[in-house]
N, C-alpha and C positions, 0 to 999 in steps of 0.2 A: 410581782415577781421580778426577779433582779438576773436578765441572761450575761451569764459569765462566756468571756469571750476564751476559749482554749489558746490559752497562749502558754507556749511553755517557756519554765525555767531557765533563765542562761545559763545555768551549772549543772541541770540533768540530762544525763546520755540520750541519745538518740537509738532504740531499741525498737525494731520491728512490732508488729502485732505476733509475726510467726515464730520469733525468735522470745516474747514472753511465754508464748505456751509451751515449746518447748521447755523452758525453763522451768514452769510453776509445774510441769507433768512429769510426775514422781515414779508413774508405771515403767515395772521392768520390759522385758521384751516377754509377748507372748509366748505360749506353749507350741502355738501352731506355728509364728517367725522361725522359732528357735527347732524346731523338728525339721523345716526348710532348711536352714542351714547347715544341721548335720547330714541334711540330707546330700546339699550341694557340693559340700566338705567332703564327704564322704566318695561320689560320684567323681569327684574331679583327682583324690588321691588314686581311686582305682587307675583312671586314667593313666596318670603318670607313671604310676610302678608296672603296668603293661607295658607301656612303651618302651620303657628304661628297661625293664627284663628282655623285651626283644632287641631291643641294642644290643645289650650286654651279652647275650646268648650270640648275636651278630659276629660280636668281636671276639667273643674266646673260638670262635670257629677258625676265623683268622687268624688267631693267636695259636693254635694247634700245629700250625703251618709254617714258623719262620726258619729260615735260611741262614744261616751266612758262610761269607767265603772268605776262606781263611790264606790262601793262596792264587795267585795266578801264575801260571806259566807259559810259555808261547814258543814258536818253530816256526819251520817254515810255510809247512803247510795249516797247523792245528794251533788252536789257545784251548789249555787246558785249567778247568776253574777246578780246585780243592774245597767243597762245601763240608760244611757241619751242620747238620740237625739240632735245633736249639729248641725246639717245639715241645707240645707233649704229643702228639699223632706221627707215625712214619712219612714220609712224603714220597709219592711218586711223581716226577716229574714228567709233564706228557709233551711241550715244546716248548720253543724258545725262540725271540723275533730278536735278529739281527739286524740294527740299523733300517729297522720298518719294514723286514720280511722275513713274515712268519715260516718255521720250519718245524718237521718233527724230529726227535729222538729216534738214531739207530735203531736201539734198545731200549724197552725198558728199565728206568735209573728209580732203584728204588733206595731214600736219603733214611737208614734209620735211627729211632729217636734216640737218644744217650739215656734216657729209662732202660731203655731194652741192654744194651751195653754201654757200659760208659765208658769203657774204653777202646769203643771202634774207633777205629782213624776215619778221617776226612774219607771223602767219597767223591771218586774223580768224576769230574764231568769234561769231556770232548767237544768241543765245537770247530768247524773245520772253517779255516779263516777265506777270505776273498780275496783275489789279486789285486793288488795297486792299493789296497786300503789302510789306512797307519792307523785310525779310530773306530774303534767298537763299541756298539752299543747295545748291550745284551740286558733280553729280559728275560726271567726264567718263571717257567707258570705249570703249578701242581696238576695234575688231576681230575681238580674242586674246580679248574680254570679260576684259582688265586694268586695274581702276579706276587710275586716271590722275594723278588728285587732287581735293581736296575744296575747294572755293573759298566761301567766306563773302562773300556780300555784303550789306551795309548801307545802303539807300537814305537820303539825308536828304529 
């Protein structure tokens, strides 16, 4: 008997053992693979649209609530801001921090939403200024205790 020495070809690829089975195995993916992965599919979609639903429910909350100021005015004693309700909710404003000291509202300032009237006017807000200070920095915070926005003011 004549032992053949395994020498390969100089022109045939070099192919694993794992990589021919692969190859020559024709089977699809199991019943029981393919039930795991709709499983997993499935599990990991849930995931993500709870998440994204509680973001999103997050942010229209905050979106309920926005502000803007359409005017500033000032004196000697007072800076008075002219806000508009852009929102879809009314806003009650409950304080406001000046230059990093928190303060409350006189009164109750209730901002309502242009759904309800569209043609209210701006809605004056009061804030009573400091001595010696040329710059303000105003924050305005609903109710929800949702900062509102930050306003810069520059005395001349």
């Amino acid at each position: 008997m004549r032992i053949m020495s395994k020498k390969r070809k100089a022109d045939a690829p070099i192919i694993s053992t794992r990589a021919r089975t692969l190859a020559r195995n024709r089977k699809g993916v199991s019943s029981i693979d393919a039930m795991l992965m709709v499983g997993i599919t499935t599990l990991a979609m849930l995931i993500v649209i709870s998440s994204s639903s509680s973001f999103i429910t997050a942010r229209n909350e905050q979106m309920g609530e926005r502000l803007y100021v359409e005017r500033i005015a000032y004196n000697a004693t007072h800076i008075n801001l002219c806000v508009r309700n852009v929102g879809h909710d009314d806003i009650t404003l409950a304080y406001y921090i000046i230059n990093g000291t928190e303060r409350m509202f006189d009164s109750k300032i209730i901002v309502p939403t242009p759904e309800a009237n569209p043609l209210a006017k701006e809605t004056l807000v009061t804030i009573p200024r400091e001595d010696g200070k040329k710059v303000y920095l105003i924050s305005l915070f609903s109710s929800r205790d949702n900062e509102l926005g930050r306003i810069e003011v520059e005395l001349s």
